[in-house]
C-alpha positions as CSV (number, residue, x, y, z in Angstrom):
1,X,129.4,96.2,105.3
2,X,127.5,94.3,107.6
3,X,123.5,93.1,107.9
4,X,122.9,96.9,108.7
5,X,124.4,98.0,105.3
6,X,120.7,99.6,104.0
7,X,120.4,101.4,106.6
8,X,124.2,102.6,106.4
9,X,123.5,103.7,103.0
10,X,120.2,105.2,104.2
11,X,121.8,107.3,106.7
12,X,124.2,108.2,104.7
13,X,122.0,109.7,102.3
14,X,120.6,111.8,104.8
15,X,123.6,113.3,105.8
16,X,124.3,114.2,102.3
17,X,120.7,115.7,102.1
18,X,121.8,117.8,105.5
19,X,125.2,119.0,104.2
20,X,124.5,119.7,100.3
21,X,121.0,119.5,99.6
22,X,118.5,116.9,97.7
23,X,119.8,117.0,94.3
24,X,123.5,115.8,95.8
25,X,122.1,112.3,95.9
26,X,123.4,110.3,93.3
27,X,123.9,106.4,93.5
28,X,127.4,107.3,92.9
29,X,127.4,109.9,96.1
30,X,125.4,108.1,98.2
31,X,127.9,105.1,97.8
32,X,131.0,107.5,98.2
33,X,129.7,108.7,101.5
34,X,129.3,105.3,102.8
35,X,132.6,103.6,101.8
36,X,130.7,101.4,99.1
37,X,131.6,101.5,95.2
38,X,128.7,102.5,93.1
39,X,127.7,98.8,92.3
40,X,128.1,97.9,96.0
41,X,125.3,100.0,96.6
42,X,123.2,99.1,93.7
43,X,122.8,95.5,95.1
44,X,121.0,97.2,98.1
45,X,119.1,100.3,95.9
46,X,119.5,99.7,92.1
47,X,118.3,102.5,90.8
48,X,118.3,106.4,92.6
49,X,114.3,106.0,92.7
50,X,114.8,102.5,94.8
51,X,117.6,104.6,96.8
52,X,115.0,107.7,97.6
53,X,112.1,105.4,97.9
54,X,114.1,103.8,100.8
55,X,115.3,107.1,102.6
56,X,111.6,108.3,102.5
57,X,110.6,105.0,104.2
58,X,113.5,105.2,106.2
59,X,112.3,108.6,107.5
60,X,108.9,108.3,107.9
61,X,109.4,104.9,110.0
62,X,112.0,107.3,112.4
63,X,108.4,109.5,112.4
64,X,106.2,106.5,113.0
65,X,108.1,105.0,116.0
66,X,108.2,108.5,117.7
67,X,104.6,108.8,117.1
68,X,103.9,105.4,118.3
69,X,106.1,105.7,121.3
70,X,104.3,109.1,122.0
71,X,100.7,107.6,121.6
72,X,101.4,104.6,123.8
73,X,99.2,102.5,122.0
74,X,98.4,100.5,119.3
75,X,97.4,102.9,116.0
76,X,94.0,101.0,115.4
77,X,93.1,101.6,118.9
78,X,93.7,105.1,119.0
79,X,90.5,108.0,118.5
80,X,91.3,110.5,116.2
81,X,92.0,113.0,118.9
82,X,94.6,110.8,120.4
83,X,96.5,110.6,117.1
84,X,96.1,114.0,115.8
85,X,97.3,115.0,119.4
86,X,100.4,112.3,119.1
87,X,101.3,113.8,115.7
88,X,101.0,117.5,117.0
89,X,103.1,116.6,120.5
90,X,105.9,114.9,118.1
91,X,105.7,118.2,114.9
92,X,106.1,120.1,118.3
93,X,108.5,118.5,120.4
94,X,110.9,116.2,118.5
95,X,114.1,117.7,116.6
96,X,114.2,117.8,112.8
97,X,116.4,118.7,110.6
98,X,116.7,120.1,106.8
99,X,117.3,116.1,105.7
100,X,114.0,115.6,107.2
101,X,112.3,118.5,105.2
102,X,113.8,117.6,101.8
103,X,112.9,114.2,101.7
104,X,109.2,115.4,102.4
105,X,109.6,118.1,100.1
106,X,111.1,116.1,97.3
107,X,107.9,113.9,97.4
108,X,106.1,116.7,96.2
109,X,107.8,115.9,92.7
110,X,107.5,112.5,92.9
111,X,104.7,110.5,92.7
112,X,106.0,107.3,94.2
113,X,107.6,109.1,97.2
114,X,104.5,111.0,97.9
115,X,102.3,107.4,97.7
116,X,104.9,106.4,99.9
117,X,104.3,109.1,102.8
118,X,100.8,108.7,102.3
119,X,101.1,104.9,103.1
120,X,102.7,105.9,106.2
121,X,100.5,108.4,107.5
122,X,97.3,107.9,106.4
123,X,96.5,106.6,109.4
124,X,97.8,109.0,111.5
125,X,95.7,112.0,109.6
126,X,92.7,111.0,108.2
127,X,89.7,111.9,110.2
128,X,86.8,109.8,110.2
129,X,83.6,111.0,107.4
130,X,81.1,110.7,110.7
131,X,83.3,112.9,113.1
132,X,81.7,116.4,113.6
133,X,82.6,119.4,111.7
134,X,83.6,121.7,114.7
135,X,85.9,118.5,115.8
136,X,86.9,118.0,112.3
137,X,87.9,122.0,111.9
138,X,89.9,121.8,114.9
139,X,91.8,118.8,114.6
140,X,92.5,119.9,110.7
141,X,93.8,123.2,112.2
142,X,95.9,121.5,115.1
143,X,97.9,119.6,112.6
144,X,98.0,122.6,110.4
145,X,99.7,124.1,113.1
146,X,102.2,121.6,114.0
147,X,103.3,121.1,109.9
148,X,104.0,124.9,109.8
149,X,106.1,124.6,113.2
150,X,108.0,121.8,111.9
151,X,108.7,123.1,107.9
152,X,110.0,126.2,110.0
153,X,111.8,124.5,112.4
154,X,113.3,121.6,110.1
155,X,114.0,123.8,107.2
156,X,115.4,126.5,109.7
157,X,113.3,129.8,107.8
158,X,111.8,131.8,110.5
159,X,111.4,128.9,112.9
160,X,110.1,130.0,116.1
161,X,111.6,131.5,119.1
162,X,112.3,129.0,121.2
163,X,110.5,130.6,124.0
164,X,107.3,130.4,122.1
165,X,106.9,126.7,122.0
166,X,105.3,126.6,125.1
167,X,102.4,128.8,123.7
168,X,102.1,127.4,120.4
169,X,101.6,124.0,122.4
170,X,99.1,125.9,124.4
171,X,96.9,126.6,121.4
172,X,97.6,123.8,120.1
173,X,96.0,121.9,123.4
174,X,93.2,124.3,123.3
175,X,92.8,122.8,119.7
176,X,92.9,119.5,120.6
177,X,90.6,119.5,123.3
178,X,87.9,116.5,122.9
179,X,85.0,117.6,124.3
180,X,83.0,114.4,123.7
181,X,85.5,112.4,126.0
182,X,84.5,113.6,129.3
C-alpha cells in the first residue's frame, strides 16, 4: 500500500458498512477488504475503536469539505444563517448513502465517536446564546428538516419522492430567511 493506505482502509470500511452493515467491521474484515493482513492494518488503526474513530473522521471531513465548498467562506466568518443554510443546502442536495448513516448512527453508542462528530460540527450548528428566539426557532427547525431528509434519504426508509425536493428546499428557504440582513 502506498502513502494513501488510511484512507484505503478507511474506504474500505465504508464499503463494508454499505454492503453488510456496521457490525461487519472487524480489524480482521476491514483488512480483508483492502488486501492487507490483519496486522498490516493494525499499524494504521490498532484497535477497531482507532479503526471507527478514523472512519467517523473520515466521514465527517467528506461532510465538512462539502459544506465548506458550499459556504464559500471561511467557517469563523460565516453568520449563523449562512452556516445553518450551508448545512441545510448540503443534508438536501448532496448524495448519501447507508455507510454514511451508520457511521452517524453507531456514534449514538459510542461515546468517543459521538465527541468526535461533535468536534466536527459544533461549529456548523451551534447557534449563538444572543441570537433571537424567532431566529433561533427557525434555524433549529431548518436543520431539523434537513437531518430528517437525509436519515431518510441515506438510510433509504421512506425517503422522499424525488419530485418533492424542490418543495422541501422551498420551506426550507422560507426557514432560513434572515430578516435582519436586509
Amino acid at each position: 500500500m502506498t502513502g494513501n493506505a488510511k484512507r484505503q482502509i478507511l474506504d474500505g470500511a465504508l464499503d463494508l458498512l454499505r454492503t453488510e452493515g456496521g457490525g461487519a467491521i472487524t480489524l480482521a474484515t476491514a483488512a480483508k477488504q483492502v488486501g492487507l493482513t490483519k496486522p498490516g492494518l493494525m499499524y494504521h488503526f490498532p484497535t477497531k475503536e482507532a479503526l471507527m474513530l478514523g472512519v467517523v473522521d473520515h466521514v465527517a471531513a467528506r461532510w465538512e469539505e462539502l459544506l465548506l465548498d458550499r459556504l464559500g467562506q471561511p467557517l469563523e466568518t460565516a453568520s449563523p444563517h449562512q452556516r445553518i443554510r450551508a448545512y441545510v443546502e448540503v443534508a438536501l442536495t448532496a448524495q448519501f448513502d447507508r455507510a454514511d448513516f451508520a457511521i452517524y448512527s453507531d456514534a449514538l453508542y459510542r461515546e468517543a465517536l459521538t465527541a468526535a462528530w461533535v468536534r466536527r460540527f459544533e461549529g456548523w450548528l451551534d447557534l449563538p446564546d444572543d441570537l433571537p428566539a424567532a431566529a433561533r426557532g427557525k434555524l433549529t427547525a431548518a436543520r431539523l428538516l434537513a437531518d430528517g431528509y437525509w436519515m431518510a434519504a441515506a438510510t433509504d426508509v421512506f425517503p422522499a419522492l424525488a419530485q418533492d425536493r424542490a418543495q422541501v428546499m422551498t420551506v426550507a428557504e422560507q426557514l432560513l430567511k434572515d430578516e435582519t440582513a436586509s
